[in-house]
N, C-alpha and C positions, 0 to 999 in steps of 0.2 A: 599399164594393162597389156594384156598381148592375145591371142586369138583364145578363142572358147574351149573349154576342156572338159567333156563330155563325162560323168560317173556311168559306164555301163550296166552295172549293178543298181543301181538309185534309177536309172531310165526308166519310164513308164510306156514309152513311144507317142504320148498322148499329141505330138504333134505342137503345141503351143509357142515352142521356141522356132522352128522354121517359119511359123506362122509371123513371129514376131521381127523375124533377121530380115533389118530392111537391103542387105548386101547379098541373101540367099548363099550365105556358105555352109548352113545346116540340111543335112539330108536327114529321109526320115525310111529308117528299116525296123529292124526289129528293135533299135533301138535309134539315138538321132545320133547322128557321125558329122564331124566338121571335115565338110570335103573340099573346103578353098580357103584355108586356112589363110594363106595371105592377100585375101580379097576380105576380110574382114577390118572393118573401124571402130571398133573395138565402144561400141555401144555401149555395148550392157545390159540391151535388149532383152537378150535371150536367159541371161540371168533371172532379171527382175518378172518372167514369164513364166518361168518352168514353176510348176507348182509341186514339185517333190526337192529343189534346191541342188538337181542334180547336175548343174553346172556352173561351173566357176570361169575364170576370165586369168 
């Protein structure tokens, strides 16, 4: 697995995956950006969260 990789198009911004990142490397704007990319442990968190599957690992 390797850090999170956000679909900007597919984003909803609903929030759900920063919610779920227990490392906080997801910020959330207009859409959600991985901004510590290597402060992530690769969970899968934020996957199994997003409720439009607009992120992968």
């Amino acid at each position: 697995m390797a850090a999170p990789v956000v679909n900007a198009d597919e984003c909803t911004a609903c929030g759900a995956c920063v919610d779920a990142c227990p490392s906080g490397v997801l910020e959330l704007g207009d859409v959600a950006t991985v901004a510590n990319p290597d402060e992530c442990v690769e969970c899968g968190a934020c996957v199994e969260e997003c409720p439009v599957s607009a992120i992968t690992l």
